[in-house]
C-alpha positions as a Markdown table, in Angstrom:
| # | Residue | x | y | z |
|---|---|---|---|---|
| 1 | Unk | 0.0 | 0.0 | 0.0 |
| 2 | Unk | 0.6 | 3.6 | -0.3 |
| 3 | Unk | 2.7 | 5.6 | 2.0 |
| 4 | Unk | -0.6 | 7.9 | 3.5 |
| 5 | Unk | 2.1 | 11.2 | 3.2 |
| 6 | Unk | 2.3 | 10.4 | -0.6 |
| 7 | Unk | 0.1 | 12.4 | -3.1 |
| 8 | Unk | -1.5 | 10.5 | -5.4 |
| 9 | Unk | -1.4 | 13.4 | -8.0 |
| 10 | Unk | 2.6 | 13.3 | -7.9 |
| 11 | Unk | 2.4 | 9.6 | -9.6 |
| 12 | Unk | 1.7 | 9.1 | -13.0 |
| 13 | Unk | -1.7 | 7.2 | -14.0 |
| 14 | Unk | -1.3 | 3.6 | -15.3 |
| 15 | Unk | -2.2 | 4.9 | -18.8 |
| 16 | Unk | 0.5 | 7.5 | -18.9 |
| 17 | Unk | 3.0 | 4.7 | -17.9 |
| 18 | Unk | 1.6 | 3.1 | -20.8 |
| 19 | Unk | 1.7 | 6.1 | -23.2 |
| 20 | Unk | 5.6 | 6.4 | -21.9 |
| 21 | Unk | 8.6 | 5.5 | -23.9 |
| 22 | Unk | 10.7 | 3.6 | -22.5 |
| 23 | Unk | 13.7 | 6.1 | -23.8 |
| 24 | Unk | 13.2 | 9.5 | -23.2 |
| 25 | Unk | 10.7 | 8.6 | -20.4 |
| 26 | Unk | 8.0 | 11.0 | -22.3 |
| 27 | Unk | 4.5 | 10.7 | -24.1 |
| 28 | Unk | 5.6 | 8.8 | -27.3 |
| 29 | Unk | 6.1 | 10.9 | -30.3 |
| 30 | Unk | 5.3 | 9.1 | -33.5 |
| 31 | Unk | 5.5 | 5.9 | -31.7 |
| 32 | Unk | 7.4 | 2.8 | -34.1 |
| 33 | Unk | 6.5 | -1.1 | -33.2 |
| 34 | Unk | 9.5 | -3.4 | -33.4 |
| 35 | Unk | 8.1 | -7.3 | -33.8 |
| 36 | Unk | 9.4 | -8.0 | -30.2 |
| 37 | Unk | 5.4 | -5.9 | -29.9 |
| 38 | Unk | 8.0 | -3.3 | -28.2 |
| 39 | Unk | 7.0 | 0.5 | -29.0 |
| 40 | Unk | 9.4 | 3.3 | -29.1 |
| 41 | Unk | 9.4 | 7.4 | -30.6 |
| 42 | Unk | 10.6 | 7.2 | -34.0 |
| 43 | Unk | 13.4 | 9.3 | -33.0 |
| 44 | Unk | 14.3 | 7.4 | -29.9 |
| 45 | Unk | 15.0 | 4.0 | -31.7 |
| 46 | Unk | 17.1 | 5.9 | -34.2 |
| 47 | Unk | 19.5 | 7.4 | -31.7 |
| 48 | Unk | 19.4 | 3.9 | -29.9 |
| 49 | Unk | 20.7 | 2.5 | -33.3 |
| 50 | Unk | 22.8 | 5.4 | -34.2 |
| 51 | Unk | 25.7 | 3.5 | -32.8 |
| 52 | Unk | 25.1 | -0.1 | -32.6 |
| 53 | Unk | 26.5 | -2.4 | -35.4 |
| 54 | Unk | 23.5 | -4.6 | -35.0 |
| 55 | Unk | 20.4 | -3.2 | -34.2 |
| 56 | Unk | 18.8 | -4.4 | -30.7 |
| 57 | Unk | 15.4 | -3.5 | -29.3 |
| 58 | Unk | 16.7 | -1.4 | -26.4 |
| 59 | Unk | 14.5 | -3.2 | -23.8 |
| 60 | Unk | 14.5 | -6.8 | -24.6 |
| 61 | Unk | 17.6 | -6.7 | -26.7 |
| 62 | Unk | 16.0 | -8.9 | -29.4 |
| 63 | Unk | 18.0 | -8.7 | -32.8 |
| 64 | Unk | 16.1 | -6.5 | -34.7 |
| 65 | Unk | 18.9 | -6.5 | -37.9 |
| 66 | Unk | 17.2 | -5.7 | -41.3 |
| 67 | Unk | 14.0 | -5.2 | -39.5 |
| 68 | Unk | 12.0 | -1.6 | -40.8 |
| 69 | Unk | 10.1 | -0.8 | -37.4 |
| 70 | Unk | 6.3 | 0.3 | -38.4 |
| 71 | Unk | 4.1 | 3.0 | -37.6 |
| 72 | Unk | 2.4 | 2.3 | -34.3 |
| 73 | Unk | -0.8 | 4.5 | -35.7 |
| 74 | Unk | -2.9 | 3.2 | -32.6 |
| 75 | Unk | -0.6 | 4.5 | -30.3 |
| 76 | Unk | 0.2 | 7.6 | -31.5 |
| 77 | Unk | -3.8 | 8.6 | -31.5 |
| 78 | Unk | -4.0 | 7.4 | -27.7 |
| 79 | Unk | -1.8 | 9.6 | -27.1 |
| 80 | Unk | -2.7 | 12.5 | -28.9 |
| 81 | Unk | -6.0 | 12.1 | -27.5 |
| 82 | Unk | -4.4 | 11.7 | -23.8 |
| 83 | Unk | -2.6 | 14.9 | -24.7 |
| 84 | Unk | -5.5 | 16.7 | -25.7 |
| 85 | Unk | -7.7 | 15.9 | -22.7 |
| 86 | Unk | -5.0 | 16.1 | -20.3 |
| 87 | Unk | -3.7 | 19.2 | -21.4 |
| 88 | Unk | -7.8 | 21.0 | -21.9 |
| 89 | Unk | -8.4 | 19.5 | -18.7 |
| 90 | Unk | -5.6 | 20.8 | -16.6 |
| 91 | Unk | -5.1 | 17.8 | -14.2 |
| 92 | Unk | -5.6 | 18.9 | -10.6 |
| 93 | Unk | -7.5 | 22.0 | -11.3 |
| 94 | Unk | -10.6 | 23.6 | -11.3 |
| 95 | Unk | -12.5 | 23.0 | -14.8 |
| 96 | Unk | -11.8 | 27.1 | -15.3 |
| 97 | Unk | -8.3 | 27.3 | -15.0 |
| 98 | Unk | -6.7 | 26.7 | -17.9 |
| 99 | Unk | -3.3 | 25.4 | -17.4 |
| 100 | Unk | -0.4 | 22.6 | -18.7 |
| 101 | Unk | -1.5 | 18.9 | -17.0 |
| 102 | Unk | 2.5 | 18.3 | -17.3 |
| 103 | Unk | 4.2 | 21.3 | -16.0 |
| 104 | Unk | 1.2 | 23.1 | -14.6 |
| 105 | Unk | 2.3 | 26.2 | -16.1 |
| 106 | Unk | -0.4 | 28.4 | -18.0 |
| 107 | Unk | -0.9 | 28.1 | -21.6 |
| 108 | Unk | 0.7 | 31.0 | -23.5 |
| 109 | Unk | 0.9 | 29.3 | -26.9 |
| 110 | Unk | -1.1 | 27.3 | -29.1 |
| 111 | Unk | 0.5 | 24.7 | -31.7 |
| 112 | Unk | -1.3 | 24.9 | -35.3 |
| 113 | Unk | -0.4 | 21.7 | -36.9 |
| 114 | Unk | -1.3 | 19.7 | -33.0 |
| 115 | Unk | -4.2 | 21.7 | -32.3 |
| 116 | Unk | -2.3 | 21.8 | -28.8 |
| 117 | Unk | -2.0 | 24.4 | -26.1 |
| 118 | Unk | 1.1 | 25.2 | -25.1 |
| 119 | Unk | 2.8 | 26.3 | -21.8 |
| 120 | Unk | 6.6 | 27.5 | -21.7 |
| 121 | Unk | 7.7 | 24.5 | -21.2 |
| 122 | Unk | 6.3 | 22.3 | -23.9 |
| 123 | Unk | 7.2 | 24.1 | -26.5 |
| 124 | Unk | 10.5 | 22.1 | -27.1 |
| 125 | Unk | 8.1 | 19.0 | -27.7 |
| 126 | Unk | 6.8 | 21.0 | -31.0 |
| 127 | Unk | 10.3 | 21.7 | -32.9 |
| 128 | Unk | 9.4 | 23.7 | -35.9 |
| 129 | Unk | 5.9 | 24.2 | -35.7 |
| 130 | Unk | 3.8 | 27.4 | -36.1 |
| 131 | Unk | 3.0 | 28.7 | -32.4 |
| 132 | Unk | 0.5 | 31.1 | -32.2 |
| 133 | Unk | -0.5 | 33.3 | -29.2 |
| 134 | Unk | -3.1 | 30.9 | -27.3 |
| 135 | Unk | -6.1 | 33.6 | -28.1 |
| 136 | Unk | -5.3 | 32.7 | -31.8 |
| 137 | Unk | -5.3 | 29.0 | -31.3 |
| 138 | Unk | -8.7 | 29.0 | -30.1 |
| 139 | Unk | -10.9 | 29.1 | -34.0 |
| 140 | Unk | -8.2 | 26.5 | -34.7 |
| 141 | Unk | -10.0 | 24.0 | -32.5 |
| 142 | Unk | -13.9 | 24.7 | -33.9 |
């Protein structure tokens, strides 16, 4: 059981365990499947490999040589959706407040090609995307 003095807020749910890659220890971003059923960001795996003669996956350690990973699609729109409500939601928070589930920062920005608020903090998870103030973002959602 729990330690009573521990918040239950300060742990992350089971389902953003799930939606966690195993590498960078963040919400998968364009998640890839290896056949071990193992999921990894796209960009993860590719550093993983960067150095490694023979490709391994990087938690089992399966060969994975000659192996193209593919496009976990399902995965990716879990978590886009997980992003969305979490991030409209504002976990731990009244439903006005409108602030970042992850850093708990207010949103300044909005992300055009995510349809995603943005707080100061998250906006190294959209590299080269068009961030508008967050008043601009909003007709983007209708």
């Amino acid at each position: 059981m729990a330690d009573s003095d521990e918040d239950i807020t300060d742990r992350p749910s089971l389902l953003e365990s799930d939606l966690t890659c195993p590498v960078c220890k963040d919400i998968f971003r364009e998640p890839v499947l290896l056949s071990c059923t193992h999921s990894f960001c796209q960009e993860c795996l590719e550093g993983s490999w960067k150095n490694q003669s023979k490709h391994q996956c990087p938690l089992c350690r399966k060969c994975c040589d000659g192996e193209t990973p593919i496009p976990n699609r399902a995965l990716k729109n879990t978590c886009a959706s997980y992003k969305k409500e979490r991030n409209w939601r504002g976990q731990g928070t009244g439903a006005d407040e409108v602030i970042c589930g992850f850093h708990q920062r207010p949103f300044q920005l909005f992300c055009i090609k995510d349809e995603d608020p943005v707080c100061v903090e998250c906006v190294t998870l959209h590299p080269g995307h068009e961030l508008v103030p967050i008043e601009q973002g909003v007709p983007f959602c209708k």
